[in-house]
C-alpha positions in Angstrom: -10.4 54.1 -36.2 -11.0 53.3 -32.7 -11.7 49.2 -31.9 -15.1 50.3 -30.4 -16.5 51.9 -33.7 -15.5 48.6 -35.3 -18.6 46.7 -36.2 -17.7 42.9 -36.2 -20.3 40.9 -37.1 -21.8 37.8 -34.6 -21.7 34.5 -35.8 -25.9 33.5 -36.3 -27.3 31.0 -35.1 -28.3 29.6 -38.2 -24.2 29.5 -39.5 -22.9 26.1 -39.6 -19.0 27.4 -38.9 -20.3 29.7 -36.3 -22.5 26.7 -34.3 -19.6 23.8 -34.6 -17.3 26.9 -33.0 -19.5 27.0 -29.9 -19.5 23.3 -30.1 -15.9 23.1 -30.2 -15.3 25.7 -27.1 -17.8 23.9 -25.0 -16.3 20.5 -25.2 -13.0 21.8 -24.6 -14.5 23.7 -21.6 -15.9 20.3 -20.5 -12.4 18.5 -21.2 -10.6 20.8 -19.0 -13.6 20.9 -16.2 -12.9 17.2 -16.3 -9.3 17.2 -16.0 -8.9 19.6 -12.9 -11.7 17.1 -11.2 -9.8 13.9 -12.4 -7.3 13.6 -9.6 -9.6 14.2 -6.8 -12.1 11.2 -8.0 -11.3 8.1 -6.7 -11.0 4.5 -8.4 -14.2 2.5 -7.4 -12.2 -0.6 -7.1 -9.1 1.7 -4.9 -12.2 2.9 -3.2 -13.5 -0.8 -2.5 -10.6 -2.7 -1.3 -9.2 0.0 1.3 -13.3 0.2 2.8 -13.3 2.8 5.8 -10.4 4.0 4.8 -10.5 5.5 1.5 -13.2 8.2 3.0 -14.0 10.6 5.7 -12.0 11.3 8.9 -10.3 8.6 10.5 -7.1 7.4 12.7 -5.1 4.6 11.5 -2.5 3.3 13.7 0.7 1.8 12.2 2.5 -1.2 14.1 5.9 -1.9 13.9 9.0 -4.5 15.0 11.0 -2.1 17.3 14.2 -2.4 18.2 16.4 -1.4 21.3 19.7 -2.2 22.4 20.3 -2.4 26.0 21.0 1.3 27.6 19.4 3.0 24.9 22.7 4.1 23.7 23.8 4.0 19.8 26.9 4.9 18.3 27.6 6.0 14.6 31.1 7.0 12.4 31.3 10.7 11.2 34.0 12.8 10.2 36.3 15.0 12.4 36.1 17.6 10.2 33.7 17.6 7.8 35.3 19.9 5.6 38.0 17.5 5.3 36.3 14.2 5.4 39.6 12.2 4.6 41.3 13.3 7.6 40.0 10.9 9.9 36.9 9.4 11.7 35.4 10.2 15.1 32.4 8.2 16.9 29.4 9.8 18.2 27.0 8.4 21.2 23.5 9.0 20.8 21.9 8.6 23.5 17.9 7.7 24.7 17.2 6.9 21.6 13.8 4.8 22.6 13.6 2.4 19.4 15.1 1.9 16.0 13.2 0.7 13.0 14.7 -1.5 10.4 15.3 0.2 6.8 12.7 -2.5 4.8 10.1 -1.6 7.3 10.1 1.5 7.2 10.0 1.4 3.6 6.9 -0.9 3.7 5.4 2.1 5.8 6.5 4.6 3.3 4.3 2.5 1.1 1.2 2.1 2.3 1.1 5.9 3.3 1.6 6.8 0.0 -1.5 4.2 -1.1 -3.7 6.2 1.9 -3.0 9.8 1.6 -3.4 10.0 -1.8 -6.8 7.9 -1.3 -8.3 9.7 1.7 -6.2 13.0 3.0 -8.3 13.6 5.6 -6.8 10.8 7.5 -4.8 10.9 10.7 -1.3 8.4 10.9 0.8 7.4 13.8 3.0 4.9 14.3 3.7 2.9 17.1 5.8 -0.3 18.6 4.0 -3.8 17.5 4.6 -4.4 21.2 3.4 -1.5 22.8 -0.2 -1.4 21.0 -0.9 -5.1 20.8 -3.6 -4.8 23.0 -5.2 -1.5 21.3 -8.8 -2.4 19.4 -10.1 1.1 19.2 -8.8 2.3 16.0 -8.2 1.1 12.3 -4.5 -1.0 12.6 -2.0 -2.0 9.9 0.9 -4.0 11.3 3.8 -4.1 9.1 6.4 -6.6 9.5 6.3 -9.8 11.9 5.9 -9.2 15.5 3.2 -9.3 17.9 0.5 -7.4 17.1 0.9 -9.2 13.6 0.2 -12.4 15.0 -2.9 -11.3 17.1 -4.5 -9.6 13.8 -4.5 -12.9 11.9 -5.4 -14.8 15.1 -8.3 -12.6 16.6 -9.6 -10.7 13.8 -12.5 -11.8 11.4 -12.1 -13.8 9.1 -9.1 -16.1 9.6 -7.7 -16.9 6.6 -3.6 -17.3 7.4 -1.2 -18.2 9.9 2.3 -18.5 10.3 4.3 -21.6 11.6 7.6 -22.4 12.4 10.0 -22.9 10.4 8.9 -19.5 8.9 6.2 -20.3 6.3 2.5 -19.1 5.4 -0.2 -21.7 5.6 -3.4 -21.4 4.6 -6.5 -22.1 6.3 -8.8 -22.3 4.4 -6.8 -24.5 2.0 -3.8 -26.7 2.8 -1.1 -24.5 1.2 2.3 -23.8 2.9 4.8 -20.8 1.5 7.8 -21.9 3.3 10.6 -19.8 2.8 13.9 -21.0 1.3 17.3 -19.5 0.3 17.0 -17.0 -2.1 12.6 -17.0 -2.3 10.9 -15.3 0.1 7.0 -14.8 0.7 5.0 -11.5 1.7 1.3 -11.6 3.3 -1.2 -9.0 2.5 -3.8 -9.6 4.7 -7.2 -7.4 5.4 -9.7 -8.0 8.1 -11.7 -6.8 10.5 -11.8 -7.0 14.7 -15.1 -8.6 15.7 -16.0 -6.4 18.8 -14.8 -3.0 17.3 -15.6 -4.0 13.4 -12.3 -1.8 12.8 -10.1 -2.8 10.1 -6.9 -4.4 10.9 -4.1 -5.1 7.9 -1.0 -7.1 7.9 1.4 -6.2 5.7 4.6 -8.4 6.3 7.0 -11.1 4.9 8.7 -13.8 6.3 11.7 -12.1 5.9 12.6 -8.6 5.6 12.4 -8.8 1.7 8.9 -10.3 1.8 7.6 -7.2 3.9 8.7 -4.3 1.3 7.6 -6.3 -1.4 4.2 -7.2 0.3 3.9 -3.5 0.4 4.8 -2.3 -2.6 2.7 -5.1 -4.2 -0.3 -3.8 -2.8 0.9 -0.4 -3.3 1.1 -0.8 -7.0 -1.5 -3.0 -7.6 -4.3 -1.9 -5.2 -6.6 -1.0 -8.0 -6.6 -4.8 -9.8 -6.6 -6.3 -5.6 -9.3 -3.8 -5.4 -11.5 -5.4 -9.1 -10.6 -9.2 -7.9 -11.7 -8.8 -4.2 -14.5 -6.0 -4.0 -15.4 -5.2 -0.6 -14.4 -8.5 0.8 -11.8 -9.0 3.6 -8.9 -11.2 2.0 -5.4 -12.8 2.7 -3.0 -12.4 -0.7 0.4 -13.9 -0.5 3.5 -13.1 -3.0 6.5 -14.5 -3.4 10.1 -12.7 -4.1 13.4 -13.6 -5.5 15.8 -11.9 -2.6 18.2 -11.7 -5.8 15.9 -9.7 -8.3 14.2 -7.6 -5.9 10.5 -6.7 -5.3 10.2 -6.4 -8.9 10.5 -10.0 -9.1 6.8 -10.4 -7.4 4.4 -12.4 -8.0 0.9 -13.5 -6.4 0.7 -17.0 -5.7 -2.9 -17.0 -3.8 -5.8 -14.8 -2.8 -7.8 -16.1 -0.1 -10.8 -16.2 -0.6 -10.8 -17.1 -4.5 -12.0 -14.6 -6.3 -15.4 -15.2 -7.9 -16.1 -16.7 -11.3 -17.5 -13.5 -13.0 -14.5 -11.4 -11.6 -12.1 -13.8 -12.8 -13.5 -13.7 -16.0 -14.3 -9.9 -16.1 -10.8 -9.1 -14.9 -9.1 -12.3 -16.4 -5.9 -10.2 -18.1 -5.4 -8.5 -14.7 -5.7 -11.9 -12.7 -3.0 -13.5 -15.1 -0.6 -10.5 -15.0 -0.8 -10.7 -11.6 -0.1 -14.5 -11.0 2.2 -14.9 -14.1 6.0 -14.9 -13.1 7.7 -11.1 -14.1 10.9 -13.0 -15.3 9.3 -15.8 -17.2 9.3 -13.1 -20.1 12.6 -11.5 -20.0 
């Protein structure tokens, strides 16, 4: 018997079996509807704390401590033969090489342009020398690692909330707390503001040390969304602190500038203690 001469009844509309079916198939319709459109909806609070940034088209320049040795010239080991890597090693020259980034920077960078692009893709990054753009308003900045275009952020933009002093250490302006760094503890600055003239935003992302700066990062990288509940839409200054010997896993915030208000801290009071609670006090 052909399938077309089959005559297969239709649920009716007064069949309880038939009704929670449809019911069934339209809320996994919804589920799935809701699923595809989950990874392109962004976090309110993600959204919040990265302002400008998290929507429409924009270019944000990245800042960061060149290097250069005199001549431009480098020199690294490789091989003769590279088939037979145990027969012997051969230097090469490279030359013109124009600057040289140092490993925990550039894995600060690698960070924070994770934290971005999958916020806002529609934005446009390039990365430049500290030195070269330090006196460039015109676009959103984020300076990673200490050098001079750091130091003019927390000096010139809006509102100032840290500085740095010699010895290396963070102090506070707004309160009279100092991070100094000693052997084996070292402190990272996450610092958001905005230029005064331009009203662009202008980050800091930096330690006092090399360690501080990846782990400044890859705190706000991981914890963007709970930075994002405490702070809102405010500009603020966030500094953590790293044992060198653990690791950035080892961080912990030690003070968000300015304090988070009373309701946040009590809406978001689990967050605010994971956050400040030492990682290893538990282990």
């Amino acid at each position: 018997m052909a399938l077309t001469s089959l005559d297969l009844p239709w649920a009716s509309w007064d069949d309880p079996l038939g009704l929670l079916l449809i019911g069934a198939a339209g809320v996994l319709t919804g589920m799935l509807v809701w699923l595809l459109f989950r990874r392109q909806l962004l976090h309110p609070a993600i959204r919040a704390i990265l302002g400008p940034l998290g929507s429409g088209t924009r270019t944000v320049a990245f800042c960061l401590r060149g290097m250069f040795v005199p001549g431009n010239e480098l020199f690294s080991r490789a091989p003769v033969d590279p088939r037979h890597p145990a027969e012997g090693v051969t230097v090469h020259k490279w030359l013109k090489v124009p600057e040289v980034f140092s490993a925990p920077d550039v894995l600060a960078l690698g960070e924070i342009q994770q934290l971005l692009m999958s916020s806002n893709r529609r934005l446009t990054l390039s990365v430049a020398s500290g030195e070269t753009g330090r006196q460039a308003w015109s676009q959103d900045t984020i300076a990673i690692g200490p050098h001079y275009k750091s130091m003019q952020i927390l000096d010139a933009c809006e509102p100032r909330l840290m500085t740095v002093r010699q010895p290396a250490a963070f102090r506070g302006v707004l309160s009279p707390e100092v991070f100094e760094a000693k052997e084996g503890l070292d402190f990272g600055l996450i610092y958001k503001g905005r230029h005064p003239a331009t009203h662009h935003s202008c980050w800091v992302v930096m330690g006092l040390g090399d360690p501080g700066t990846a782990a400044a990062a890859h705190f706000l990288h991981a914890h963007a969304r709970t930075l994002g509940c405490l702070t809102g839409r405010r500009c603020f200054a966030a500094v953590i602190s790293v044992d060198t010997n653990k690791g950035w896993e080892s961080s912990v915030l030690r003070t968000l500038q300015p304090r988070p208000s009373w309701w946040r801290r009590l809406v978001y009071r689990k967050a605010w203690q994971k956050l400040t609670t030492t990682p290893w006090a538990h282990a």
